[in-house]
N, C-alpha and C positions, 0 to 999 in steps of 0.2 A: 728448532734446535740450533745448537752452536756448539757444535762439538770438535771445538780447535783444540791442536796439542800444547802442551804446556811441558813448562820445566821443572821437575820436582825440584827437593831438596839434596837428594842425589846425586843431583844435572844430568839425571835421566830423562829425557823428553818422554813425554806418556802421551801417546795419541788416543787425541777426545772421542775419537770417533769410532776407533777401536772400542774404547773405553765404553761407548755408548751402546754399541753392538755387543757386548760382552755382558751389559747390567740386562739388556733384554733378552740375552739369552736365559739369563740368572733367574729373570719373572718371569719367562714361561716353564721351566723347570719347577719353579716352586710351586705356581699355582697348577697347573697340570697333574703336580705329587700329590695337591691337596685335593685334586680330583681322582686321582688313584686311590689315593686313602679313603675318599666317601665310597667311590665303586669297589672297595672291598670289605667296606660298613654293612655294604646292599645287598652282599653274595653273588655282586657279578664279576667277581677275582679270585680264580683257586691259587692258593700259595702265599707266601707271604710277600708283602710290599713293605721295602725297608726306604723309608725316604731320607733324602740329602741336609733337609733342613741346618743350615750352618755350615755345610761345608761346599755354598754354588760356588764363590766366588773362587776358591780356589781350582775348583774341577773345570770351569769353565778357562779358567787360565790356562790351563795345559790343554785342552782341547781347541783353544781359537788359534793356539800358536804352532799347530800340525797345520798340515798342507798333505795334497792328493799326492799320492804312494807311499804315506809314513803308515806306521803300524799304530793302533793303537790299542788296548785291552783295558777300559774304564770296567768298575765294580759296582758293587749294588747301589752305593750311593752319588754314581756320578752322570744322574740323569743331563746336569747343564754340560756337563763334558762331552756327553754323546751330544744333543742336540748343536754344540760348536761345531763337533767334528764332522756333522753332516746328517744321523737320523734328522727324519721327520716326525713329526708327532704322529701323524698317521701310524706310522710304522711302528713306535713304542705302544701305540693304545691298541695296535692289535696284537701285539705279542701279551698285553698284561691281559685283555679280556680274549683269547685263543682262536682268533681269527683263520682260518685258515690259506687267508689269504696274506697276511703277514712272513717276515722274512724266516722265521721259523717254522709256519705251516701251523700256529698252533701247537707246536710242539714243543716241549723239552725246557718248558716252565719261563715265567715272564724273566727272570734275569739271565738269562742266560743265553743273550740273543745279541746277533751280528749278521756281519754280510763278511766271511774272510777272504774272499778275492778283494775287495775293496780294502785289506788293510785293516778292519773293523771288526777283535777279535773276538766272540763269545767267551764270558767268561764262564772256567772250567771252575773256578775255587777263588774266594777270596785271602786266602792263608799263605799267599806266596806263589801256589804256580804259575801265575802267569806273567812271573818274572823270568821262566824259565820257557816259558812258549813265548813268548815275546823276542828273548834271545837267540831262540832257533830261529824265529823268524829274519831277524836280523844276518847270520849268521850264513841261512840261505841263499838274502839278498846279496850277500858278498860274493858266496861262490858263482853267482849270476855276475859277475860284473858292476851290480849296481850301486851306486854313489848318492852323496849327498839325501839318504834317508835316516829319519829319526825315529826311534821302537819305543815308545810311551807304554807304561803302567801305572795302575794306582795301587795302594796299597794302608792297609790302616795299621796302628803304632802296636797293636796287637800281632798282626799279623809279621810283623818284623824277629819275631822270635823263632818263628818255623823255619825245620830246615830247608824247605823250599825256599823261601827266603835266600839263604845264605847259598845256597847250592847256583843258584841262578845270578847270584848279584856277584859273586866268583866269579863263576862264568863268565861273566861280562866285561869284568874289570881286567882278568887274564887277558881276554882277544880285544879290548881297548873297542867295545862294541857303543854306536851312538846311541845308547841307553837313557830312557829319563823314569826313574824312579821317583815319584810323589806319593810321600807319606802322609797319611791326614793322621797327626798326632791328637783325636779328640779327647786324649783323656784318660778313655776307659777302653778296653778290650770286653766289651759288652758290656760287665761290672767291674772289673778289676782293675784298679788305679793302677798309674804308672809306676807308682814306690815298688810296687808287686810283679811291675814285668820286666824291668832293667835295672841295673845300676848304674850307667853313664849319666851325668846333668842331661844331656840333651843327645837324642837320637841321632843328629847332625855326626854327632862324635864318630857313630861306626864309619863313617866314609874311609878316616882317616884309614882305619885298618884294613879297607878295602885298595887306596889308591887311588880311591877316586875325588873328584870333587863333592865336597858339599855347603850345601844353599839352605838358608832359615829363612820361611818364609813368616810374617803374621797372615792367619791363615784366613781370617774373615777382612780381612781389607784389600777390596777389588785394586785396587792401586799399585800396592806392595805385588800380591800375587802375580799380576800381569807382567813389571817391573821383573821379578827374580824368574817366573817361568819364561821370560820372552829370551832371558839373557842363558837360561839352562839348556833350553833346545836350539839355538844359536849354535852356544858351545858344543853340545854333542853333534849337532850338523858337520863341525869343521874341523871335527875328528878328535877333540880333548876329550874324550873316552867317555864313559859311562857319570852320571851324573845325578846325586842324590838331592833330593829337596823335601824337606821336610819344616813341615807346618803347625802351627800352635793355632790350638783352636777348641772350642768345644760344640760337641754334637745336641743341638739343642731340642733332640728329641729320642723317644727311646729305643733302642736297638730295633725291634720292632712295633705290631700293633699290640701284642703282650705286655710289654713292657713300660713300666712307668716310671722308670729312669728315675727311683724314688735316691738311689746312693749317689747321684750330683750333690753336690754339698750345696746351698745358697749361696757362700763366700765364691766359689766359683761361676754362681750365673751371674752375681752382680759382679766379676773381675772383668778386666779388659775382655778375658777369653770369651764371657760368653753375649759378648755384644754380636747382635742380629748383623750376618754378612750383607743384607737385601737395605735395611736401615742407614750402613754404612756407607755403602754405594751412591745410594738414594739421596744422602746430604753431600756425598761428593759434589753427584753431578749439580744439585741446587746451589751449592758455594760458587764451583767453575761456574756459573751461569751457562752451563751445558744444555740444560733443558728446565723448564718449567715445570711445575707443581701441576697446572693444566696435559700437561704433553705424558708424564710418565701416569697421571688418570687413565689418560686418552690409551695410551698401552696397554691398559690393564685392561681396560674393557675391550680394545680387540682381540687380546689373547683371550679372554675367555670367553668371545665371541666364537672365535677359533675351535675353542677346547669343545665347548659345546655341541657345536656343530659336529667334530671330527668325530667325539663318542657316540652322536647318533645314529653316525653311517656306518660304525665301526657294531655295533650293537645289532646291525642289521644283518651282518653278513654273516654266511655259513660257518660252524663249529668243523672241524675236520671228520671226517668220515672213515674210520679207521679200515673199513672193506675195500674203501677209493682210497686212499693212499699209496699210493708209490713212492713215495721219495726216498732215496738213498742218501745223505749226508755228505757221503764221500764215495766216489765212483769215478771208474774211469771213463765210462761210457760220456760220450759229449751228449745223450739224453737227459742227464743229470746235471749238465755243468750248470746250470742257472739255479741251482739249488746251493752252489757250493759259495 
């Protein structure tokens, strides 16, 4: 590898090596979901698995660019977001097959899993609230004393219509909280095209009427994304208040395993929008002579060396025993604090 930084077109310096670490987050998120998606083909997944396809490169940019005591609350599709921000694979493939050894215990269904003393927040809803537990969180950290932290959410272009939503991004923008709201604008609110859920040109727009900043990312180009998330959580670091980013992109797969995502038009998959974020990446680094054609093989087959392995241990271990369970969620008792 030769993963030196360069100078966009910008004269933004992009580090290669960032860059590098961020594209193999991106491949093992992808192929890992494509092993989630077989182990729920198989009936070894109760619930549904909603994969990222299309939208790593961007989730991955807001999670490589946190750091230990930020807050973060990723959603159903931001497996590469978590894995930046610190899960393990371990840890994801025993919360989707109900391990009870996993950070959940097995419990309370595969997406909806975190560790929140670490900052890492399970998400309650994809429609907005966790733009509003994010900000409490925040909000806390204040009356603590605490400085120089950033409260990360994701959030899809559907979702931007609920009042949660609005209620939360208020919130934030009144007490000038270091907020980063990324929107993945794919398109559809499961089917409903965008002509149907706004009238502004571009979601960017609502910032204005918030006060706050807002950033347009292209949302499948690991480059751009890295570029406008590195400069969004910067700025909300150093206190320019809450900060929107919102990305153009399309979901290159369908809402769920139901779904066959028959209402994507063609004119859309062949537009810029629906070029592969993993493809784009992929000839980056080969241009930069970042890495070799041999070296990102060579990735693929350790991670799914990894993968494999990880499911078979993960396959092995006890379901929860609901007569043996004790765990309390939340408690005061320091018996429970390692649960929380």
């Amino acid at each position: 590898m030769n993963c030196k930084s360069i100078t966009t077109g910008s004269t933004h310096e992009l580090d290669g090596t960032l860059f590098c670490q961020a594209y193999r987050y991106m491949l093992t998120a992808r192929l890992l979901e494509e092993k989630l998606a077989a182990l729920k083909r198989s009936g070894k997944i109760v619930g549904g698995v909603f994969l990222g396809r299309g939208q790593e490169a961007l989730s991955v940019a807001l999670g490589i660019h946190l750091r230990k005591g930020d807050v973060y609350a990723p959603l159903i599709r931001d497996q590469a977001g978590r894995l930046a921000f610190g899960e393990g694979m371990l840890d994801a493939l025993r919360t989707y097959l109900g391990s009870a050894l996993g950070s959940m215990r097995g419990r309370d269904g595969n997406i909806h899993r975190g560790r929140p003393r670490e900052g890492y927040f399970a998400m309650i809803s994809h429609l907005g609230a966790m733009v509003s537990a994010v900000s409490g969180a925040l909000i806390a950290r204040r009356f603590r004393g605490e400085t120089g932290i950033v409260g990360a959410t994701c959030i899809g272009d559907g979702g931007t219509s609920t009042g949660s939503f609005h209620e939360g991004l208020n919130l934030a923008a009144i007490e000038k909280l270091p907020l980063v709201v990324v929107v993945a604008n794919n398109q559809y609110a499961y089917s409903t095209p965008n002509s149907r859920q706004f009238a502004c040109d571009n979601l960017v727009d609502r910032a204005i009427g918030y006060g706050i900043t807002g950033h347009r990312v292209i949302g499948n180009d690991l480059a751009n994304c890295l570029e406008v998330l590195q400069k969004a959580v910067a700025a909300a670091r150093a206190g320019a208040g809450p900060q929107l980013v919102v990305a153009d992109l399309l979901r290159l797969i369908g809402h769920a395993d139901h779904d066959d995502a028959s209402y994507i038009t063609e004119a859309q998959k062949q537009s810029p929008l629906g070029r592969d974020c993993m493809i784009v990446a992929q000839q980056f680094l080969l241009e930069k002579n970042w890495m070799s054609q041999a070296e990102l093989d060579s990735w693929q087959k350790e991670i799914e060396v990894e993968i494999e392995a990880t499911t078979t241990r993960v396959l092995r271990e006890p379901a929860p025993d609901p007569q043996e369970e004790s765990w309390i969620p939340f408690a005061t008792s320091h018996l429970h604090s390692e649960s929380l």
